[in-house]
C-alpha positions as CSV (number, residue, x, y, z in Angstrom):
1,X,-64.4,-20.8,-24.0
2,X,-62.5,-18.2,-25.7
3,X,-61.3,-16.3,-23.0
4,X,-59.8,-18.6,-19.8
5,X,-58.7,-17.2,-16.3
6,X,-54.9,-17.1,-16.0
7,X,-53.2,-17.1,-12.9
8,X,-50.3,-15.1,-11.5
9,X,-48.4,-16.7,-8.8
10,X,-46.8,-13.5,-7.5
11,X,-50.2,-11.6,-6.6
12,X,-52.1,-14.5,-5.2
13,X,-52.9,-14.9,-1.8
14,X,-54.2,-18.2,-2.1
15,X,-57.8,-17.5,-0.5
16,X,-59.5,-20.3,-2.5
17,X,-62.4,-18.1,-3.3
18,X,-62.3,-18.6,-7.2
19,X,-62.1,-22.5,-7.1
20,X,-64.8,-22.4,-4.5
21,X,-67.4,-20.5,-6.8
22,X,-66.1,-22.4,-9.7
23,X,-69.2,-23.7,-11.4
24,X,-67.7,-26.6,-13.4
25,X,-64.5,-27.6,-11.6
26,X,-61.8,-26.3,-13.7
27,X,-59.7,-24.6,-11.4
28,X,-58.0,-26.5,-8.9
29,X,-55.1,-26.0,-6.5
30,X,-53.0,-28.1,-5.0
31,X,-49.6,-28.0,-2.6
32,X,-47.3,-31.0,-3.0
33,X,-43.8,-32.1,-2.8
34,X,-41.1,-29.6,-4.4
35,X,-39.4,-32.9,-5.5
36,X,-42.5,-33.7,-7.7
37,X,-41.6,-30.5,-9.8
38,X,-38.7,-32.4,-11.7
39,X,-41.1,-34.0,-13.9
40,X,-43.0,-30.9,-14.8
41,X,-43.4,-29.3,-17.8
42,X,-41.3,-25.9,-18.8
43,X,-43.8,-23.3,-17.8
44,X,-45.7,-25.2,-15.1
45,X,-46.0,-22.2,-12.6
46,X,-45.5,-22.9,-8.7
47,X,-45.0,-20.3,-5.7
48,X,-44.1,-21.1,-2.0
49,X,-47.4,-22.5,-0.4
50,X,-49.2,-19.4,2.1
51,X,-50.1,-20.6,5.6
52,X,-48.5,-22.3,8.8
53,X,-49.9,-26.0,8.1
54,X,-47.6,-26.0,4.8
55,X,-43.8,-26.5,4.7
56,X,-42.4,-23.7,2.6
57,X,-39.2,-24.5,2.1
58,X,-40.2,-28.0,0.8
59,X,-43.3,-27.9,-0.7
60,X,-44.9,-25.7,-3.4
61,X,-48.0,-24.3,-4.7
62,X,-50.4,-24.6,-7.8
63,X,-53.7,-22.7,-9.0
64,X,-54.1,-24.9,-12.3
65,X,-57.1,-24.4,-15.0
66,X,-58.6,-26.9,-17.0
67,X,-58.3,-24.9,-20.3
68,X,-60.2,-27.4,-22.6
69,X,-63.4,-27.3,-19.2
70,X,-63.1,-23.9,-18.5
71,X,-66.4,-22.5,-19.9
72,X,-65.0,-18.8,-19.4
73,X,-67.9,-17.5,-16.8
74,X,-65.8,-15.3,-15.3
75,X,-67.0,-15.9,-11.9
76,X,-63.0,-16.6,-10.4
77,X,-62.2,-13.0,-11.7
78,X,-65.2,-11.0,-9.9
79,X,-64.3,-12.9,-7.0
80,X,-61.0,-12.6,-6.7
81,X,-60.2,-10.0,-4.0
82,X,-56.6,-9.1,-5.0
83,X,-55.4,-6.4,-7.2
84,X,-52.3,-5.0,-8.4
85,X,-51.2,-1.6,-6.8
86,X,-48.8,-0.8,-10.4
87,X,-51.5,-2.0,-12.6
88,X,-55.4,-0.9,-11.7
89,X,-57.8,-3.6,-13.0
90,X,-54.9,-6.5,-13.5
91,X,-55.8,-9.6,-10.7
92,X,-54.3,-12.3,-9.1
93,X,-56.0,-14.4,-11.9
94,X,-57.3,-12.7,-15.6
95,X,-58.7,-13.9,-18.6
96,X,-57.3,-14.0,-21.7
97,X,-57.5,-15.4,-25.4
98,X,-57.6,-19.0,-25.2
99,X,-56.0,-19.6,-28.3
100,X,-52.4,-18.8,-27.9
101,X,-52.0,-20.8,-23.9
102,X,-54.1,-23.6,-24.9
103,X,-51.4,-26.6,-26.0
104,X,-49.2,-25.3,-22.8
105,X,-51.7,-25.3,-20.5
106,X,-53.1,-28.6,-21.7
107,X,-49.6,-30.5,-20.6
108,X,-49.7,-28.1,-17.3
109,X,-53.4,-29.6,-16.9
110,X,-52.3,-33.5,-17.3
111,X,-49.0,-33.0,-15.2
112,X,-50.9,-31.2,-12.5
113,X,-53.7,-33.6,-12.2
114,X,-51.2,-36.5,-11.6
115,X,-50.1,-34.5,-8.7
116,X,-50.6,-35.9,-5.3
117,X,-53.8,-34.6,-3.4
118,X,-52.9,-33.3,-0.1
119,X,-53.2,-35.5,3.0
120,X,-57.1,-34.4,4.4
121,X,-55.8,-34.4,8.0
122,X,-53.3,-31.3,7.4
123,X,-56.2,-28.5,6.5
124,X,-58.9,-27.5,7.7
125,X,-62.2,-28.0,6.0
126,X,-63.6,-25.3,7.9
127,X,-62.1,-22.4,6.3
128,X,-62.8,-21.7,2.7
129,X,-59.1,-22.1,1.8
130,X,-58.7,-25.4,3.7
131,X,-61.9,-26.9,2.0
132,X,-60.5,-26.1,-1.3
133,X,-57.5,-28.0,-1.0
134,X,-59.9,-30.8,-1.1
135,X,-60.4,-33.1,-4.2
136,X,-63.8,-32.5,-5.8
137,X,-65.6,-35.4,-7.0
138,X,-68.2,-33.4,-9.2
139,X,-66.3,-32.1,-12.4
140,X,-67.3,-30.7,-15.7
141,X,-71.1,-30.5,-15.5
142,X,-73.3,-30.1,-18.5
143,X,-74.4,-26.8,-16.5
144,X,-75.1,-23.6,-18.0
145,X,-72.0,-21.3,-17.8
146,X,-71.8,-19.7,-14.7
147,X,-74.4,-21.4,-13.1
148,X,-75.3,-21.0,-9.5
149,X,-76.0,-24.6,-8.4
150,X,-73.2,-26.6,-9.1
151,X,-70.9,-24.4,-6.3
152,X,-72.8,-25.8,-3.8
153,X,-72.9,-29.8,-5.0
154,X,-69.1,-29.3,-5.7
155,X,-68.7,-28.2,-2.1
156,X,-70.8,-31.1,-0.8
157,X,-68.2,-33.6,-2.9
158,X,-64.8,-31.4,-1.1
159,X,-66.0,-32.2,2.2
160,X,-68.3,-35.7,2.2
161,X,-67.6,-37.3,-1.4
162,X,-66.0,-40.3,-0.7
163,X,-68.9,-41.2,1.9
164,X,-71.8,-39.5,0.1
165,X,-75.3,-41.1,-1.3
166,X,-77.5,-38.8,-3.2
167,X,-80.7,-38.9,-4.1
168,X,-81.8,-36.2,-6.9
169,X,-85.2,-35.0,-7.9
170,X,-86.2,-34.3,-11.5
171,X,-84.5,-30.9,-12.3
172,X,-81.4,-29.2,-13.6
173,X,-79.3,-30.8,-11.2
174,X,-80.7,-34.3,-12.7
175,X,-80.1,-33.2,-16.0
176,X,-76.6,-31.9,-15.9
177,X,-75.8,-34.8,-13.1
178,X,-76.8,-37.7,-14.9
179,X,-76.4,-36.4,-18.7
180,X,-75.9,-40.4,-19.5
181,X,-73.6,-41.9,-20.5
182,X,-71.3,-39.5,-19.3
183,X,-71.6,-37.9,-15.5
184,X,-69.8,-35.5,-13.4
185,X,-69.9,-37.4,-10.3
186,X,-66.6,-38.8,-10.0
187,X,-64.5,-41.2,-8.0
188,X,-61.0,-40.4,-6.5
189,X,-57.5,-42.4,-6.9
190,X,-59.3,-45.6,-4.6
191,X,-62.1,-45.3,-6.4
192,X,-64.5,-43.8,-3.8
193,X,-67.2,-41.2,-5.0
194,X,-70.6,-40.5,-4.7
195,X,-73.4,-42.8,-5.2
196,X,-75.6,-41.1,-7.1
197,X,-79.3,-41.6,-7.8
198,X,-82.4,-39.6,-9.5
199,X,-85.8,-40.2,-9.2
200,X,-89.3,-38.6,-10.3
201,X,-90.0,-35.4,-9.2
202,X,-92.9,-35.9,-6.8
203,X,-91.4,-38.4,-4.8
204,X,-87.9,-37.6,-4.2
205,X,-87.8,-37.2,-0.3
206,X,-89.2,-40.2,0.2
207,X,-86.8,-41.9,-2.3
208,X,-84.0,-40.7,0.0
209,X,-85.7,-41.5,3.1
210,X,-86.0,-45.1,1.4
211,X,-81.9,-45.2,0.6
212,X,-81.0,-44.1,4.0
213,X,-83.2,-47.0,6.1
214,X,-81.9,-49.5,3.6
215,X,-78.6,-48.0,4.8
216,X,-79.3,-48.1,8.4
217,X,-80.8,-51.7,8.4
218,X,-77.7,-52.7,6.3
219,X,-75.6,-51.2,9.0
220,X,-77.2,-52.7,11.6
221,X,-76.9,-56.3,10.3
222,X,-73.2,-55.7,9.4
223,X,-72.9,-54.5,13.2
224,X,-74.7,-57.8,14.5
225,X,-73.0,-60.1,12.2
226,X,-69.4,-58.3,13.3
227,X,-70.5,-59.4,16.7
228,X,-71.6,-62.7,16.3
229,X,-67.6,-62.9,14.6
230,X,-65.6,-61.3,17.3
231,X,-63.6,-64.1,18.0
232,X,-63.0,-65.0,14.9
233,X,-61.9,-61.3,13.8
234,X,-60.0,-60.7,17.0
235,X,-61.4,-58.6,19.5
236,X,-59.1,-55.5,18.8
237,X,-60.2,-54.7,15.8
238,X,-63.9,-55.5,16.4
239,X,-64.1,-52.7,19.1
240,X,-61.9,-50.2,17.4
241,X,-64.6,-50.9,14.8
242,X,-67.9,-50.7,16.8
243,X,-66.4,-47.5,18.9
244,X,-65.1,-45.3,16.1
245,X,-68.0,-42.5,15.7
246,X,-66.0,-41.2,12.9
247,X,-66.4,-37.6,14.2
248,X,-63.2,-36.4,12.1
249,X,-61.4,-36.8,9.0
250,X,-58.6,-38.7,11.1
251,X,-61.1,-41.2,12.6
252,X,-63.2,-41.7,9.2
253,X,-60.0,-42.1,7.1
254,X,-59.1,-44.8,10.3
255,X,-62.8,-46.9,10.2
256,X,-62.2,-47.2,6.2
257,X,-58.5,-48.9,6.9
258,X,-60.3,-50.9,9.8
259,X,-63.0,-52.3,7.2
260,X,-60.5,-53.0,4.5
261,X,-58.6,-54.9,7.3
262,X,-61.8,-56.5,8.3
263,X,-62.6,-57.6,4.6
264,X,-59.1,-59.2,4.3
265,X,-59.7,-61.4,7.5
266,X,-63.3,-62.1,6.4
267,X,-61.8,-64.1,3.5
268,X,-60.1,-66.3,5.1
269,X,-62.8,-67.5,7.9
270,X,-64.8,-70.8,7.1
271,X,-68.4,-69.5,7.7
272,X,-71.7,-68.6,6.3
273,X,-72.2,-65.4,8.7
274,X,-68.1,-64.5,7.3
275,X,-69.4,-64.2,3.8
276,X,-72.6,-62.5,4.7
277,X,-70.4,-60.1,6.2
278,X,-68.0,-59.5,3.4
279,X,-70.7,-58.1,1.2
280,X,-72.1,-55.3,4.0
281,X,-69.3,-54.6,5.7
282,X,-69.0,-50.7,3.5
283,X,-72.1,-50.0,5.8
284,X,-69.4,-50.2,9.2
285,X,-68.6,-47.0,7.5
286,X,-70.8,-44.2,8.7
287,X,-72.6,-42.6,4.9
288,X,-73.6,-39.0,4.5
289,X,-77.3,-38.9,2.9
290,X,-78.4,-35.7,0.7
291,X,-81.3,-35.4,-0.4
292,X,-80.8,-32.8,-3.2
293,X,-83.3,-30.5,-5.5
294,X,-84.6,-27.6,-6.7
295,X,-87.6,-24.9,-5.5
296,X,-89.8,-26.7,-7.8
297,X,-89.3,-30.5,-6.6
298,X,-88.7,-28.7,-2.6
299,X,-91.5,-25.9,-2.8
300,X,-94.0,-27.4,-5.0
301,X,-94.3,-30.9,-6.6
302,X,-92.2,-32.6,-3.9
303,X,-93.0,-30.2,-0.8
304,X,-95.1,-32.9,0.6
305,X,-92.7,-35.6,0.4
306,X,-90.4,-32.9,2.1
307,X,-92.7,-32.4,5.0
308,X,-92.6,-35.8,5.6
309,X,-89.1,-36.8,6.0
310,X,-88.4,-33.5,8.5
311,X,-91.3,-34.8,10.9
312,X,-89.6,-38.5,10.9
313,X,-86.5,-37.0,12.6
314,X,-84.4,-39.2,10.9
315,X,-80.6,-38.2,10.1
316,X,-81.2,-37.1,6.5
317,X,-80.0,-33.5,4.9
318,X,-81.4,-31.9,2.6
319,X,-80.0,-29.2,0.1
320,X,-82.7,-27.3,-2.2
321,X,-80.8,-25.5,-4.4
322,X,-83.4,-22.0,-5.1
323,X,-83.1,-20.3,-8.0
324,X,-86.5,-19.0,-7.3
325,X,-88.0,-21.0,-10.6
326,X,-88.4,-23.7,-12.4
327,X,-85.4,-23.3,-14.1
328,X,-84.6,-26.6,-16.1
329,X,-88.0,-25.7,-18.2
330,X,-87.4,-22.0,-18.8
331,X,-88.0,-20.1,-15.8
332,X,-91.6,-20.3,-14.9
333,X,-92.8,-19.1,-11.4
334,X,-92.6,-21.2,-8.4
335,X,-93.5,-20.8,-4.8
336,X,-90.6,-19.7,-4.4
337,X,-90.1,-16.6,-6.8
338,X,-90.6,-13.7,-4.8
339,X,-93.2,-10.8,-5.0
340,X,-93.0,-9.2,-8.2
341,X,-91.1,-10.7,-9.8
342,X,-91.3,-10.9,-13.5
343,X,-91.1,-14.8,-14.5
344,X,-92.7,-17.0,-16.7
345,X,-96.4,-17.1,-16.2
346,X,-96.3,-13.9,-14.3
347,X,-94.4,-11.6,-16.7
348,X,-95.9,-8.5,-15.2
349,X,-95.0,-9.5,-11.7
350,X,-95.7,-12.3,-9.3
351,X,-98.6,-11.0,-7.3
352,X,-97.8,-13.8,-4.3
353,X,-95.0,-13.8,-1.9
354,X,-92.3,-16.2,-1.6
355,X,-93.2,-19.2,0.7
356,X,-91.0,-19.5,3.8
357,X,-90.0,-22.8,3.6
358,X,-87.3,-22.3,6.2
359,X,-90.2,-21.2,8.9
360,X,-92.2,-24.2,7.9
361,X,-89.5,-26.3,8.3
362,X,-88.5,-24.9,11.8
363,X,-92.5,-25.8,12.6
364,X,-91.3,-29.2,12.6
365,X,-89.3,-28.0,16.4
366,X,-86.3,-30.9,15.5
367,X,-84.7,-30.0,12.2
368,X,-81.5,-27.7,11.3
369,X,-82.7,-25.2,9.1
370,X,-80.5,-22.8,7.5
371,X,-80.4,-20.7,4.6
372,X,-77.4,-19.8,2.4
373,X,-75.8,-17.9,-0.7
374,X,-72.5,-18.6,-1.2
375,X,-72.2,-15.2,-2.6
376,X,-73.3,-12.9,0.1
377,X,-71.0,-15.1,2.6
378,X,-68.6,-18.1,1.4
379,X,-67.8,-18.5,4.9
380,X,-71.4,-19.0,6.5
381,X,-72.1,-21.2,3.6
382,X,-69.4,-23.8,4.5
383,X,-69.9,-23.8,7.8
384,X,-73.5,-24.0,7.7
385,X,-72.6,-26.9,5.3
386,X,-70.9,-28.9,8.1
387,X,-72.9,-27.9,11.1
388,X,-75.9,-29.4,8.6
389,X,-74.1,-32.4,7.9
390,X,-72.8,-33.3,11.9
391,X,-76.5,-32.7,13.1
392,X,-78.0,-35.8,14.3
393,X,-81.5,-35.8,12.7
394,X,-82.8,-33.8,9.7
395,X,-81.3,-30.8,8.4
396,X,-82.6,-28.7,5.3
397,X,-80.1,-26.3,3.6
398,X,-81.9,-23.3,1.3
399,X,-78.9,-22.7,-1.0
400,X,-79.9,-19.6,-3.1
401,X,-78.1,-19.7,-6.0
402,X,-78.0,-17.4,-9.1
403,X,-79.4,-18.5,-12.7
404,X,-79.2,-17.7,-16.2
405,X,-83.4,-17.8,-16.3
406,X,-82.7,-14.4,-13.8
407,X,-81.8,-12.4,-17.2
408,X,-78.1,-10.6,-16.6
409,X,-74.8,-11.8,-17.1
410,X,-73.9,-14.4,-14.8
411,X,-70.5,-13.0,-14.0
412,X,-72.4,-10.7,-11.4
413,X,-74.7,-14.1,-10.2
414,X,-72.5,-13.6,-6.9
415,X,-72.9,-9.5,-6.7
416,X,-76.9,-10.9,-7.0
417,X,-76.9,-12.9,-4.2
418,X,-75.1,-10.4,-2.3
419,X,-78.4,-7.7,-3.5
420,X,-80.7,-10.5,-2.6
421,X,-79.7,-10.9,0.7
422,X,-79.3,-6.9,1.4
423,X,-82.7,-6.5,0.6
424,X,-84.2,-9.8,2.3
């Protein structure tokens, strides 16, 4: 980019809301140790941290961009609700000319990325500031600038990365996920990430439905063969095991030292079942299953692969991330695409309403439906996020999201989702 968002500690109030509309991932913050800061480089730029779950007087602050990632949107500055009383227009973060901060905010980058994450059981996950604090383990996507999608997938990552399987239909989000042989699903310090997976664009639902029965019958054997070893394992740590329902970061953080525990003691016991253990036991660990796509793969080609895995009631979510065409090929029409509008294949106006997927999929009488845009209201799009993710049976999420196939500048894509909303 030639112009990057700079950051000035003293106006901040530390919201979170440019990180979490951040298409690629290049804005992160982070509060850590004030005795970390001895290392850092001369015009690394901290402030006290905002908020009673931080210790002020020993800990510090950091909104750091990723000036080399950064593709210079300028969604974090429309977003940003804070401006300066003295100077009208200036922001608690601003672009500017790449040029003259890149080498110095290069080293900041480095030295603020080997910065201790922040302990998941201080924040809370909940609030749009909280959730941000979180590490995200999709980064610096092939995605167009400014794109709407990748918000919402970089969300998912904050709060359910380390547990997460996704299965992905054909689309954009295949092609900028799985741009081979690089990918912006990422893993964090213990090497937990995503496990990522695309497949046609017909068939995806069922693909995921296929992953997460695998998953359960892998569970179940893991839970059977844990129980045939209780003895052997010791009975403590079996039942703490078996009861955890990992309802909270504290208790999922807690099952994952548990099965690391279990794994060491497996090692070291002289039978067959021992070994068939060792190479399920992940599967003790309770995994989040998305099934992820676009209007196309969720309203057209794959809509009856869809249908499907809601009436099976099993616990599956689904995210179908609407641009309201088929963007990845230029912006053709789908069922989606709303009366009127002008799109490829209908250039003078779609003469067909959108289809209500949501109402279809409420039909179904024992799936979470929701519908989101993460510009009209970050708030109601995180916690729609989580109340998606704790339901036990399906959920479908109808993230619309803002895209460059819509024709302006995709600094206003959020100011669009607000107008989209407003007018239903």
């Amino acid at each position: 980019a030639e112009q990057v968002p700079v950051w000035d500690p003293g106006l901040c109030s530390q919201c979170g809301k440019c990180f979490f509309v951040c298409p690629h991932a290049a804005i992160r913050p982070k509060v850590y140790n004030n005795d970390l800061l001895a290392d850092a480089p001369d015009f690394f730029k901290h402030t006290a941290p905002i908020g009673k779950e931080f210790f002020k007087e020993t800990e510090s602050y950091t909104l750091q961009v990723a000036v080399e990632d950064c593709t210079g949107c300028n969604l974090c500055v429309e977003v940003c609700p804070i401006e300066s009383k003295t100077q009208p227009g200036h922001k608690a973060i601003n672009m500017q000319d790449v040029m003259p901060l890149k080498e110095t905010e290069i080293n900041n980058w480095d030295f603020f990325i080997s910065l201790p994450d922040i302990d998941r059981t201080r924040v809370n996950r909940a609030t749009v500031k909280g959730s941000q604090l979180l590490e995200p383990l999709f980064e610096f996507s092939g995605a167009c600038s400014g794109c709407g999608e990748t918000p919402y997938l970089k969300l998912l990552t904050q709060l359910f990365g380390d547990r997460m399987i996704v299965a992905n239909a054909t689309g954009c989000s295949s092609i900028f996920g799985g741009n081979l042989p690089t990918t912006p699903w990422s893993t964090n310090a213990e090497g937990h990430g995503p496990a990522w997976a695309n497949s046609l664009f017909e068939d995806n639902a069922e693909f995921g439905l296929g992953i997460k029965l695998a998953t359960d019958m892998k569970r179940s054997y893991a839970i059977a063969l844990l129980k045939q070893l209780r003895e052997e394992v010791g009975e403590n740590l079996t039942e703490s095991i078996l009861k955890n329902v990992e309802s909270n970061e504290t208790e999922i953080i807690q099952q994952r030292i548990n099965v690391t525990e279990l794994k060491r003691i497996l090692q070291h016991i002289d039978k067959a079942e021992a070994g068939l253990l060792y190479q399920v036991a992940e599967f003790l660990e309770h995994k989040s299953m998305w099934i992820v796509g676009g209007d196309g793969w969720a309203y057209d080609i794959g809509f009856s692969g869809l249908d499907h895995v809601l009436s099976t009631g099993e616990n599956v979510n689904i995210l179908v991330l609407d641009t309201e065409v088929y963007s990845n090929t230029g912006g053709q029409k789908s069922k989606s695409t709303s009366i009127g509008a002008s799109a490829k294949f209908s250039i003078k106006g779609k003469t067909t309403g959108k289809k209500d997927l949501a109402m279809q999929a409420i039909a179904h009488g024992n799936a979470f439906v929701a519908e989101i845009a993460m510009g009209a209201n970050d708030v109601h799009a995180l916690k729609t996020i989580l109340e998606a993710e704790a339901y036990p049976g399906p959920s479908i999420i109808i993230a619309y999201s803002h895209c460059i196939a819509h024709g302006y500048d995709m600094c206003h894509g959020l100011d669009q989702q607000e107008l989209a909303v407003k007018t239903g």
